[in-house]
C-alpha positions as CSV (number, residue, x, y, z in Angstrom):
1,X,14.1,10.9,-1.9
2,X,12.3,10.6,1.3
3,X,8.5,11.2,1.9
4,X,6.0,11.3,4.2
5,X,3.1,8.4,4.4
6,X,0.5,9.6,5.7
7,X,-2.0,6.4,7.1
8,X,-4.2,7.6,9.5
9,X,-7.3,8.1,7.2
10,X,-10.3,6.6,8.9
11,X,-11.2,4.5,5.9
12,X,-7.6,2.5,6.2
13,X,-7.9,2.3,9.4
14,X,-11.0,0.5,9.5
15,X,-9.9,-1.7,6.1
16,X,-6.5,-2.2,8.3
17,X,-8.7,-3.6,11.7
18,X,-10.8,-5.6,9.0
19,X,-7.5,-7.4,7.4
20,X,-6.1,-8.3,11.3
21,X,-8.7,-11.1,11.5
22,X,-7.1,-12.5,8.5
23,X,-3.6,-11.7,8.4
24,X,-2.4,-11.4,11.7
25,X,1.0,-10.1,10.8
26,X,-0.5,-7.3,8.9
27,X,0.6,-4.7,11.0
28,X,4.0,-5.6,11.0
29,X,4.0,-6.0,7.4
30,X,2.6,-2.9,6.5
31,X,5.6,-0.9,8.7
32,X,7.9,-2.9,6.6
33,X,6.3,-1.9,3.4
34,X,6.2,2.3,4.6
35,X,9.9,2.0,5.2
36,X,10.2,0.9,1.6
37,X,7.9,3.3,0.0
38,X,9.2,6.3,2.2
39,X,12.6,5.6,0.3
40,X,11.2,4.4,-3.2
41,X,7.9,5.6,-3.3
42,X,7.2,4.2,-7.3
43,X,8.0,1.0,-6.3
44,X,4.3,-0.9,-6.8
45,X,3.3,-0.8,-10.5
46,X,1.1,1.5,-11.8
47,X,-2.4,1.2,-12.3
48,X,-3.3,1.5,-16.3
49,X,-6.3,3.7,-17.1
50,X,-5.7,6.3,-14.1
51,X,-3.2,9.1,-15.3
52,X,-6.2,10.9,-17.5
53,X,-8.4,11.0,-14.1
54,X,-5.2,12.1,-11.6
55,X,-3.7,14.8,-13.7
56,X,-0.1,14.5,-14.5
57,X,1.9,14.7,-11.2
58,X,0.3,11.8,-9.7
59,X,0.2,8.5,-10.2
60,X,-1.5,5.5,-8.9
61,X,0.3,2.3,-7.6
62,X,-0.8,-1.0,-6.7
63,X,1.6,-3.2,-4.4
64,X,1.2,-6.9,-3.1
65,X,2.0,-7.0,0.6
66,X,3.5,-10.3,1.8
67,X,1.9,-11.5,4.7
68,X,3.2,-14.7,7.0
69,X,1.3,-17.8,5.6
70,X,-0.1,-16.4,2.8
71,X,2.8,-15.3,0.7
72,X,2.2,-12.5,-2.2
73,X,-0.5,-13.6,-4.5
74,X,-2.5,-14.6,-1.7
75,X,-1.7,-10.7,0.8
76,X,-4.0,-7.4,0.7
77,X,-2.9,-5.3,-2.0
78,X,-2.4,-1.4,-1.3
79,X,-3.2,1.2,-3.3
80,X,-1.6,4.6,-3.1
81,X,-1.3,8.0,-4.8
82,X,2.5,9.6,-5.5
C-alpha cells in the first residue's frame, strides 16, 4: 500500500528549520523515513491513550528518526496520524 505524506504544514516546517541547528542531517533523514512510511505507513508504534480521541480509522504513531551522531534514542521523534 502506497500513500501520500503530506509535510508541508507550516508548523513542521518551522519545527523542521528548528531541528537543522541540531541535527544537521535531518533533512536527509526525514526523506529516508517518508520513503519508509509511504510503503509501511504503521511502522512507528502507536501512541496508548489516543484511539478514544481519533475515532477508529486513525491511529497515532510515534517513530525515532536516526540522525548522524546522535543515533536513535538521542533523534527527534515524529508523530503522525494514519
Amino acid at each position: 500500500m502506497l500513500v501520500r505524506i503530506d509535510a508541508s504544514l507550516p508548523p513542521f516546517l518551522k519545527s523542521l528549520k528548528r531541528l537543522r541547528k541540531k541535527f544537521r542531517t535531518i533533512d536527509s533523514d526525514m526523506a529516508l523515513l517518508f520513503k519508509v512510511l509511504a510503503v509501511e505507513p504503521s511502522k512507528g508504534d502507536p501512541v496508548a491513550g489516543m484511539q478514544g480521541l481519533l475515532g477508529d480509522d486513525q491511529t497515532l504513531f510515534k517513530v525515532r528518526v536516526k540522525t548522524v551522531g546522535h543515533g536513535k534514542s538521542g533523534g527527534p521523534r515524529l508523530l503522525y496520524l494514519v
